[in-house]
N, C-alpha and C positions, 0 to 999 in steps of 0.2 A: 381133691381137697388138700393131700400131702403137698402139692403142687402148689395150691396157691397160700399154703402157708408156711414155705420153704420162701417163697419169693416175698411175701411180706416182711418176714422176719429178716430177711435181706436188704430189705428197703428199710426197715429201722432202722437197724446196724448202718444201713449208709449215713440216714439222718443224723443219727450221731455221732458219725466220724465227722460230718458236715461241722457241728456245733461245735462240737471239741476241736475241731480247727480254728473255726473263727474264734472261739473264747482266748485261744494260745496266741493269736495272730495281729485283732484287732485292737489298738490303743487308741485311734483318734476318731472324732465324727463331730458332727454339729447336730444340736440335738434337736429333734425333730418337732416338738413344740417348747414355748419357754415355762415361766411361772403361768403366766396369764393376768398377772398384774402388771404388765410392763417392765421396767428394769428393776422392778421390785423383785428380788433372788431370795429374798432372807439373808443378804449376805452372803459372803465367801460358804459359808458351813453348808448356809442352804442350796445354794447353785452347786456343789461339789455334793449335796446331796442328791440333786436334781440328775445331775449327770450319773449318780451311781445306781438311781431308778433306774432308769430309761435304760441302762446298759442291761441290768438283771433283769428287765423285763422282756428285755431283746434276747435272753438268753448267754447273754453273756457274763461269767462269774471269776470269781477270784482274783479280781484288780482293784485295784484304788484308783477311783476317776478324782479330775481336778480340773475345776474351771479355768479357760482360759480368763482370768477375767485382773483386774490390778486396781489399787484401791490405795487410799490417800498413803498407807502405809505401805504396800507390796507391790511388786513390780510381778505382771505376769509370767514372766519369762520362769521367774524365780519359783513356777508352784508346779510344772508340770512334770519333771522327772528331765532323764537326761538323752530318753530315745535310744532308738528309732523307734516310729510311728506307723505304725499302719493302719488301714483305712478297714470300713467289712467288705472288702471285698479280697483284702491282702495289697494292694497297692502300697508303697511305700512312699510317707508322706516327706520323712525327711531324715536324716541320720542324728541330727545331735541340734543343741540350740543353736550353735551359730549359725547350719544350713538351713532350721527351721525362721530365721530370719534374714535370709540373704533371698537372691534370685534361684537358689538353688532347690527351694522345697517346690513338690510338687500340688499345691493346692490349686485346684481351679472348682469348677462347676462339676466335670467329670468324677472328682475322685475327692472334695469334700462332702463326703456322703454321712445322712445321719445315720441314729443307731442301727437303724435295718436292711441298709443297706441302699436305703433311698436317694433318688436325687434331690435338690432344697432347692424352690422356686427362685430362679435369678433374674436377673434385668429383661423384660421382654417377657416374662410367665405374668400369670395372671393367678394369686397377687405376689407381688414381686416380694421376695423375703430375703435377699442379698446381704442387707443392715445385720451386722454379727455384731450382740453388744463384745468390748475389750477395754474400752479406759486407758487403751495403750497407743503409746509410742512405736512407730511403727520396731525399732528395737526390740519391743516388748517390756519396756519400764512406764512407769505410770505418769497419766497428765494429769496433771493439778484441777480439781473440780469440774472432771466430764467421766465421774464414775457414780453420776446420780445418788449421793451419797452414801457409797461407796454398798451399792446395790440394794437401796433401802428403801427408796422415793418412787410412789406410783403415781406422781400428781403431775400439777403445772410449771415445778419448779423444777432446778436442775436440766442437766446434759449426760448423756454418756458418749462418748468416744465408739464408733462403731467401722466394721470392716466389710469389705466385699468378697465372699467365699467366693463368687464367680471371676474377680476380677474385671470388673467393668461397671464402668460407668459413665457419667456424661460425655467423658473425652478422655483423652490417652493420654493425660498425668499420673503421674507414680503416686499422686495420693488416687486417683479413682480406681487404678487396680489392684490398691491393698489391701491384703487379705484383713490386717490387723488395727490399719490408722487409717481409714478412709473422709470420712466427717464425724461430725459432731450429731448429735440428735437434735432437732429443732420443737419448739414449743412444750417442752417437761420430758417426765420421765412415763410419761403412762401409756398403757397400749394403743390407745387413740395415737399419741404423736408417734409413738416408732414405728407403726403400721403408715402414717402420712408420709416417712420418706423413704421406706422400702423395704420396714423389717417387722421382725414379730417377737421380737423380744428372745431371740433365738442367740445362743453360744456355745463356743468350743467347747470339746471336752478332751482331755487327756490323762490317760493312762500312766500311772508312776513307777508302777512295775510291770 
């Protein structure tokens, strides 16, 4: 009995050296469901809400999460802190903004993982969930009326700007493997239409501190 709760209390202790790693470690992921209204976030406050759920309920605390996301007035680049990035698994997404927007981060399919550590259904999964809403330039500055206004519209109106975490798409243009400026949304902003062309109303999130 001393025995086997020497060794449990051992395995706690591990689990929580586990968690307390990853709390210290992890700043970026995709979050693993959206609002459920389509690019409807609540806005900036609500989406940067959205992502600080899903972080403390993954067990992850004492960060300030912040939507990838850019809006008539804000340029994404400008809301996520200054890096580096890491993934839940420790992988290392990118050092600083300028490598998070060059050839040089490392987001693909592998290692843009949501908050748990998940992989995010890409081209060829069933259903495909690649479509990351952003509003952005593949820079990461904002396009003019393709941020569904400006995360608010669950209907037939509006675009959002969206990107491919796996990198792939119809063909091997630099927009179909961007993580951040891939297309546009087609037919509104509601979960019906971002589900029709690969996504789920799904975005970045990143860690400030």
């Amino acid at each position: 009995m001393r025995k086997l709760l020497l060794v449990t209390a051992a395995a706690s202790l591990a689990a929580i050296g586990v968690a307390s790693s990853q709390d210290a470690t992890m700043s970026f992921f995709v979050t693993s469901v959206g609002s459920g209204k389509g690019a409807d976030l609540g806005g900036l406050a609500g989406a940067d809400a959205h992502c600080g759920s899903l972080a403390e309920a993954a067990g992850i605390t004492g960060k300030t999460w912040r939507a990838y996301l850019s809006t008539s007035d804000t340029d994404a680049r400008d809301r996520i802190g200054k890096g580096p990035w890491f993934n839940a698994k420790g992988v290392k997404i990118a050092d600083d903004i300028a490598s998070l927007h060059s050839d040089a981060n490392a987001i693909t399919k592998q290692t843009a993982l949501d908050e748990k550590g998940g992989v995010v259904n890409g081209r060829g999964d069933k259903p495909n969930r690649h479509d990351v809403l952003t509003g952005s330039n593949p820079d990461g500055t904002k396009i003019a009326d393709q941020t569904c206004g400006d995360w608010t519209l669950s209907g037939a109106e509006g675009a959002a700007m969206t990107g491919h975490h796996d990198r792939m798409g119809l063909d091997d243009s630099a927009a179909a493997k961007s993580w951040n400026s891939s297309h546009a949304s087609r037919g509104g902003c509601s979960q019906e239409a971002l589900r029709s062309t690969g996504g789920d109303g799904l975005f970045y999130c990143f860690a400030v501190n």
